[in-house]
C-alpha positions in Angstrom: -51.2 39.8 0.4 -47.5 41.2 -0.4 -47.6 42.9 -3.7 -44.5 40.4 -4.7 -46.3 37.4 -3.6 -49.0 38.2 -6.2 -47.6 36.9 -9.4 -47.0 33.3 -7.9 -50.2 33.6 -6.0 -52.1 34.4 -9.9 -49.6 31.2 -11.4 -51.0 28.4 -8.5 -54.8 29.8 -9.2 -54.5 29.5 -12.7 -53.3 26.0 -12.1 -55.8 25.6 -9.6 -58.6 26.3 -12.2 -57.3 24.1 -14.5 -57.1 20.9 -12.5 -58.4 17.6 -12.7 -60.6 15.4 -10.6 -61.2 12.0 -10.3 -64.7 11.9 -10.7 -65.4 12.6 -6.9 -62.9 15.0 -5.8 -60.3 17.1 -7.3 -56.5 16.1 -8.3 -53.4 17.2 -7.0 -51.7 19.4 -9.0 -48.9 17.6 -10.7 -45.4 18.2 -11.9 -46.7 17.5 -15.4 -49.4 19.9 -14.4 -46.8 22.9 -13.5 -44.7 21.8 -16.6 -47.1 22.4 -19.0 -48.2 26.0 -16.9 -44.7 26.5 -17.5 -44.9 25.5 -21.5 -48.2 27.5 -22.0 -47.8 30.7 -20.3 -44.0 31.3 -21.0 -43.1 31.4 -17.1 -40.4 29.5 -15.3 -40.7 28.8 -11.7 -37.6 29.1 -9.3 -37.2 25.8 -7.1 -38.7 28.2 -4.5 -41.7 28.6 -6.1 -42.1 25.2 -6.9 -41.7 24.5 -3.2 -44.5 27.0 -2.6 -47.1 26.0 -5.4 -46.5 22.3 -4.0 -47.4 23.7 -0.5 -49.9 25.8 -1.3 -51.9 22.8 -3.3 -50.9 20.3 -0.2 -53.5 23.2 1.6 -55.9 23.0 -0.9 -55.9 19.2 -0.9 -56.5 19.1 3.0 -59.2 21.5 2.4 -60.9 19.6 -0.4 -60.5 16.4 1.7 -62.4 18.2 4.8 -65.3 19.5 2.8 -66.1 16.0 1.2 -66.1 14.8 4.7 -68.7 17.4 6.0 -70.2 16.4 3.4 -70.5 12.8 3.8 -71.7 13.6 7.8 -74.3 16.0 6.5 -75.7 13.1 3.7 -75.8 10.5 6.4 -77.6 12.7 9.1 -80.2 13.3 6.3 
């Protein structure tokens, strides 16, 4: 990873660790979510970086979303 891409890289795990779930699978980060990252750690995120953490959860969504299905093959084979 670029050392410059590192910094926003540490701010979308941090809010990655911190999120939600539902009960079954995990939340989408949320605007509220990056607002109070913002608040607590004293960071401000360019538009750009919004766009990315945004992105970067979107790819962590489809991820989650896969695995739970893999999962729900695996419980019905067994």
């Amino acid at each position: 990873m670029p050392r410059l891409a590192e910094p926003l890289w540490n701010a979308f795990c941090a809010m990655h660790d911190a999120r939600g779930s539902n009960g079954y699978t995990p939340n989408a980060i949320t605007w509220q979510d990056i607002a109070a990252w913002q608040q607590v750690s004293g960071n401000t995120l360019t538009p750009w970086e919004l766009d990315t953490i945004r992105a970067l959860d979107g790819v962590a969504m489809a991820a989650f979303a896969k695995q739970a299905k893999a999962q729900q093959a695996q419980n019905k084979g067994t």
